[in-house]
Backbone bond lengths (Angstrom), bond angles and torsions (degrees), N, CA, C in turn:
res aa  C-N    CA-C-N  psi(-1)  N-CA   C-N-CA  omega(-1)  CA-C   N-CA-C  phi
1 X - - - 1.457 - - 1.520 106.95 -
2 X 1.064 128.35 121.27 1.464 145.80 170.22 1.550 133.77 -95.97
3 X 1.687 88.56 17.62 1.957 85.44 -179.75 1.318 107.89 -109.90
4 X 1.706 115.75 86.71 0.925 131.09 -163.75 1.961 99.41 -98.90
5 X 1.497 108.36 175.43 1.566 106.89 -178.26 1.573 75.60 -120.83
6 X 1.402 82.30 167.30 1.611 109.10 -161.26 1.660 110.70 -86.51
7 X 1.392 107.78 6.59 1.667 123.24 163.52 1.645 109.61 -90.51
8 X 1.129 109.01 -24.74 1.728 115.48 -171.00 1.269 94.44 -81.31
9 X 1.522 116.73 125.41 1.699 119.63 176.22 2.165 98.20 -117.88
10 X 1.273 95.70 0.58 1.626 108.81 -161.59 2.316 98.47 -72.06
11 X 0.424 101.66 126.55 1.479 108.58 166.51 1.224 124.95 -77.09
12 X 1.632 149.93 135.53 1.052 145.11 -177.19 1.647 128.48 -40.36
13 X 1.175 102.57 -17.55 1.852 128.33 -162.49 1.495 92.12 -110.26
14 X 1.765 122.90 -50.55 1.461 115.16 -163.64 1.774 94.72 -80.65
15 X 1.339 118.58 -37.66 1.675 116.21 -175.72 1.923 100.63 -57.56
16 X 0.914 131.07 -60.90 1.745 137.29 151.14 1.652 116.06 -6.88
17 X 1.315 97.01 -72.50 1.338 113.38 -174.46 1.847 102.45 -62.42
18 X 1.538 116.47 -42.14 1.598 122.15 170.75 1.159 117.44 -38.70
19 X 1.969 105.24 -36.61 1.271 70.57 -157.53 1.744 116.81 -129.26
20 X 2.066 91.61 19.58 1.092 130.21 -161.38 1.921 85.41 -88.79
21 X 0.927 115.59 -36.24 1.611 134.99 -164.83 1.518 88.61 -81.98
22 X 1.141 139.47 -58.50 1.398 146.83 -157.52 1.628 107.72 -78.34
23 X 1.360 124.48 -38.26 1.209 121.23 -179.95 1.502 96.45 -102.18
24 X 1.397 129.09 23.09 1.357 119.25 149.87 1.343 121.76 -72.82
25 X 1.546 79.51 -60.06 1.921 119.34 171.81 1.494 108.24 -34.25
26 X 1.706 119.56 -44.28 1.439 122.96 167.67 1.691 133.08 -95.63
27 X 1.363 106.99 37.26 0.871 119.57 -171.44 1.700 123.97 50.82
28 X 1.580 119.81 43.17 1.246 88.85 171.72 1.272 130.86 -53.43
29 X 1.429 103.57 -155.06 1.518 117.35 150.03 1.445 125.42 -146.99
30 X 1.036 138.69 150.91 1.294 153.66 -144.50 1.680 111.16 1.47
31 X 1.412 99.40 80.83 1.438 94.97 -173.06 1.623 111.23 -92.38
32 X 1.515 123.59 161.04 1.234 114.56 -123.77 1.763 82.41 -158.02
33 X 1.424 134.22 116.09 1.310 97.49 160.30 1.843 107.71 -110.34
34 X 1.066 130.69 163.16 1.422 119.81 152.55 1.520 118.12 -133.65
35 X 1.840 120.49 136.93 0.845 153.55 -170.96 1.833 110.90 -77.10
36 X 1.333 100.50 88.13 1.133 123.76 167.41 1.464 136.33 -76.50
37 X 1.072 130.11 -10.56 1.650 147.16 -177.86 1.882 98.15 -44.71
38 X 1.220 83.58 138.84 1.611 68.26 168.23 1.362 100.51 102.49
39 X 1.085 112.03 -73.49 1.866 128.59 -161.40 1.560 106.33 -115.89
40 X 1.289 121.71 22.89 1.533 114.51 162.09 1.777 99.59 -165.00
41 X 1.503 100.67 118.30 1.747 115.95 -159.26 1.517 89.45 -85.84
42 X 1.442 116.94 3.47 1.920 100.63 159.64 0.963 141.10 -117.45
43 X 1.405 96.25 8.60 2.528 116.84 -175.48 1.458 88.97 -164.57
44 X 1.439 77.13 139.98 1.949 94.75 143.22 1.237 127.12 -84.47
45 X 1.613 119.87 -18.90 1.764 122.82 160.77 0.962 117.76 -123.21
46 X 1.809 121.93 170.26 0.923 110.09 131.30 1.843 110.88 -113.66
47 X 1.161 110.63 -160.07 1.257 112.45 179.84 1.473 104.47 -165.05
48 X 1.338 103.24 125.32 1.626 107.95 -162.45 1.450 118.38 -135.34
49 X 1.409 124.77 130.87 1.577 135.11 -154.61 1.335 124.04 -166.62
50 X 1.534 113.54 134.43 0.817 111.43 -134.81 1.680 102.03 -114.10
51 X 1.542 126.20 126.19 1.376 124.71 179.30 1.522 120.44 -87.47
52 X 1.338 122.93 157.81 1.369 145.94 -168.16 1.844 113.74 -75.15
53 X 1.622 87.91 -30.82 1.901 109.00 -159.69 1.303 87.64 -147.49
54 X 1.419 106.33 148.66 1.917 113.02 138.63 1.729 110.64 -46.09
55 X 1.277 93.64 -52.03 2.021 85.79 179.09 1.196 112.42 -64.30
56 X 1.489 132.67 -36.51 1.476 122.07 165.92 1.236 125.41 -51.23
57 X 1.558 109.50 -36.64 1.546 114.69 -177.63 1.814 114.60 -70.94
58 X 1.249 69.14 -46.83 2.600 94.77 174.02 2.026 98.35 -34.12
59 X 1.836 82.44 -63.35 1.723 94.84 -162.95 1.611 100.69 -55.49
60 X 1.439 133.97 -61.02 1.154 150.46 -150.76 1.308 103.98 -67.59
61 X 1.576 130.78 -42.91 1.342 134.16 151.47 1.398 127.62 -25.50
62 X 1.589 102.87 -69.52 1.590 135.44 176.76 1.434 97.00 -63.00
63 X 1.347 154.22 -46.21 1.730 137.64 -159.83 1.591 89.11 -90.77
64 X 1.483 121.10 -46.06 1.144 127.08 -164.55 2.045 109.71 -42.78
65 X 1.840 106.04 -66.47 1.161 114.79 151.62 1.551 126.34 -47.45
66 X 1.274 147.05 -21.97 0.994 130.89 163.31 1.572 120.70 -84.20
67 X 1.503 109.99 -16.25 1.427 100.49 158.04 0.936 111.97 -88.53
68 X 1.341 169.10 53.36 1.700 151.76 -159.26 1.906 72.88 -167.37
69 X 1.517 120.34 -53.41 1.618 95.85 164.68 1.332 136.13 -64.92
70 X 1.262 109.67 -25.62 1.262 97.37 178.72 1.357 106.41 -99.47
71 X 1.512 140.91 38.20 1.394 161.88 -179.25 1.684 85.37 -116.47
72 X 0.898 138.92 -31.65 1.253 140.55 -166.05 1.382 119.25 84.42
73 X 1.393 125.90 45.19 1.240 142.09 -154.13 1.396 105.84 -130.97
74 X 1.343 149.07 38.13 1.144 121.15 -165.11 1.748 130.09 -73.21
75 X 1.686 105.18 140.81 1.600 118.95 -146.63 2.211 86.93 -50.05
76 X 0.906 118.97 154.52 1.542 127.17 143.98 1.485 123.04 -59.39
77 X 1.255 109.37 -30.37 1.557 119.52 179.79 0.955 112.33 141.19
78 X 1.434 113.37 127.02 1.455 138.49 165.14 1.718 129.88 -84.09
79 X 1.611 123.46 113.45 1.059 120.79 -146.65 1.636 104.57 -123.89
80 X 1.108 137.57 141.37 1.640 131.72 -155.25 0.987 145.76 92.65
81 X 1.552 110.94 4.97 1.420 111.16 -148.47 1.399 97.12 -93.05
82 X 1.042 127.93 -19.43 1.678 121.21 -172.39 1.551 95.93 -71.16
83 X 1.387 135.23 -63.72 1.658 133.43 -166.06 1.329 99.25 -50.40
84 X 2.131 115.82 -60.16 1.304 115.12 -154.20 1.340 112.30 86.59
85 X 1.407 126.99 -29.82 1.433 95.28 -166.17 1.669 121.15 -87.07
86 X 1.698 116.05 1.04 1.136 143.30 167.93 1.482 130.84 -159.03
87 X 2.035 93.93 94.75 1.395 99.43 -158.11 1.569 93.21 -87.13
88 X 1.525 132.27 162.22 1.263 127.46 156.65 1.659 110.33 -123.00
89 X 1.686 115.81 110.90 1.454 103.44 173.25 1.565 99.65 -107.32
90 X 1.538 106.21 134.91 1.247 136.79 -175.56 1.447 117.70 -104.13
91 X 1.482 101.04 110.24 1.776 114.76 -158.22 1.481 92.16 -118.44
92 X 1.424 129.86 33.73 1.644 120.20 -179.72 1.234 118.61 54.60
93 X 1.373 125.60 -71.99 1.513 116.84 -170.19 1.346 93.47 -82.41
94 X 1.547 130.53 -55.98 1.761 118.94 172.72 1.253 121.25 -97.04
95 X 1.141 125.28 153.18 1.880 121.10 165.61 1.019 89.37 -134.94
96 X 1.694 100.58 146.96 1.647 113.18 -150.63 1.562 85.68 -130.56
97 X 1.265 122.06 138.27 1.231 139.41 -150.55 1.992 101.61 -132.43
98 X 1.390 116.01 115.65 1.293 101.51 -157.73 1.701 83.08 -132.51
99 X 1.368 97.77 164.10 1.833 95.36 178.89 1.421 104.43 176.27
100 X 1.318 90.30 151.39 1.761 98.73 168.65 1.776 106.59 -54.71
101 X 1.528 111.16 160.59 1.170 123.48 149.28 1.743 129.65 -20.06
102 X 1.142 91.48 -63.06 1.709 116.86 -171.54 1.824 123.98 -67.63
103 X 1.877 92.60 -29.94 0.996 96.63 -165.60 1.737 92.77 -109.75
104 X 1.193 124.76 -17.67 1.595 128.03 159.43 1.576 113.90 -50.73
105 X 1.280 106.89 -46.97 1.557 120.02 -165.94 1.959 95.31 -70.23
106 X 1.175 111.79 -58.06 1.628 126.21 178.54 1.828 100.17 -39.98
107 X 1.499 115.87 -68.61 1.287 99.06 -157.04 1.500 107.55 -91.64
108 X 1.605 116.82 -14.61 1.958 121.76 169.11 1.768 78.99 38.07
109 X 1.306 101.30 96.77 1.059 123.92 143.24 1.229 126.09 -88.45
110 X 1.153 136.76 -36.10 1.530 149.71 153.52 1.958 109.62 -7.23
111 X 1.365 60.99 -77.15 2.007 98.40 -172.45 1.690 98.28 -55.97
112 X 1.021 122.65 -70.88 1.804 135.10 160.73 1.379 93.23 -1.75
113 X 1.331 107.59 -90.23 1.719 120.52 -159.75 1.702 114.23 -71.24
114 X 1.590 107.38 -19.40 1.206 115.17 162.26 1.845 119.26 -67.10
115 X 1.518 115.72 -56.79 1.059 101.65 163.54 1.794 129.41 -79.89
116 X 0.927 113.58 1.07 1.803 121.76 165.89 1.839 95.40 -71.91
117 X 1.323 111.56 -49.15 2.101 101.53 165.69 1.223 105.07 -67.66
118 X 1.078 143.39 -47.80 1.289 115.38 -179.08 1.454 135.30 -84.99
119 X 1.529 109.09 8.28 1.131 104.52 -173.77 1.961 100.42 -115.38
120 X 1.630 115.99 -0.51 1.160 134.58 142.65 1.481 106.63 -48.70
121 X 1.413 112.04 -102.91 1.130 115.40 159.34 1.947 124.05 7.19
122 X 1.058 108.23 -105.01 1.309 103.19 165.27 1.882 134.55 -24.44
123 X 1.375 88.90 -42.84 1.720 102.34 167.41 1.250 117.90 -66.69
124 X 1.277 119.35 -36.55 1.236 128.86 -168.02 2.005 111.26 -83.84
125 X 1.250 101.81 -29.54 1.542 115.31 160.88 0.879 131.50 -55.29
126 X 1.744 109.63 -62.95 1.137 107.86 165.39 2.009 152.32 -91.05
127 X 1.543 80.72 6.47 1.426 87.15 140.75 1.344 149.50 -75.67
């Protein structure tokens, strides 16, 4: 996705790498990205990880957005933050999808967008 503002100098791969590096830095856990282009008309990723606490998830949200601003990126909007147990910060080219354990395992988003490719895929064959 290329509809960047003319403050964003970050690249689709270097915004990734921001923020793949950053929720290392905060201990995620099993972070995950998947490559959406193509099959989602609002990112080219997502990137998905998994917190310890609602306050782990709260904090990891909140540092996450303050680096991606001061990357010169500012988030589009960040949505969840009061529950915690599934924050989403939305960086245009990625939205980063953060969550408790419980509630990662419930919606397997992974698998979601994995079988939405393969069931593209398949459609597209057999036509």
């Amino acid at each position: 996705m290329t509809n960047k503002t003319a403050a964003t100098t970050l690249t689709s791969n270097q915004l990734t790498d921001l923020v793949i590096s950053s929720l290392e830095d905060l201990k995620a856990i099993d972070i995950q990205q998947v490559d959406v282009s193509g099959r989602n008309p609002l990112t080219d990723r997502f990137v998905i990880a998994t917190g310890t606490s609602t306050r782990h998830v709260k904090s990891m949200a909140e540092k996450l957005a303050m680096k991606a601003k001061a990357a010169n990126c500012q988030p589009l909007g960040i949505e969840g933050e009061k529950g915690g147990e599934w924050i989403l910060v939305d960086l245009n080219d990625v939205i980063v999808h953060l969550m408790l354990p419980q509630t990662r395992a419930f919606y397997n988003l992974e698998k979601l967008w994995e079988a939405s490719s393969q069931q593209r895929g398949s459609t597209s064959r057999s036509a």
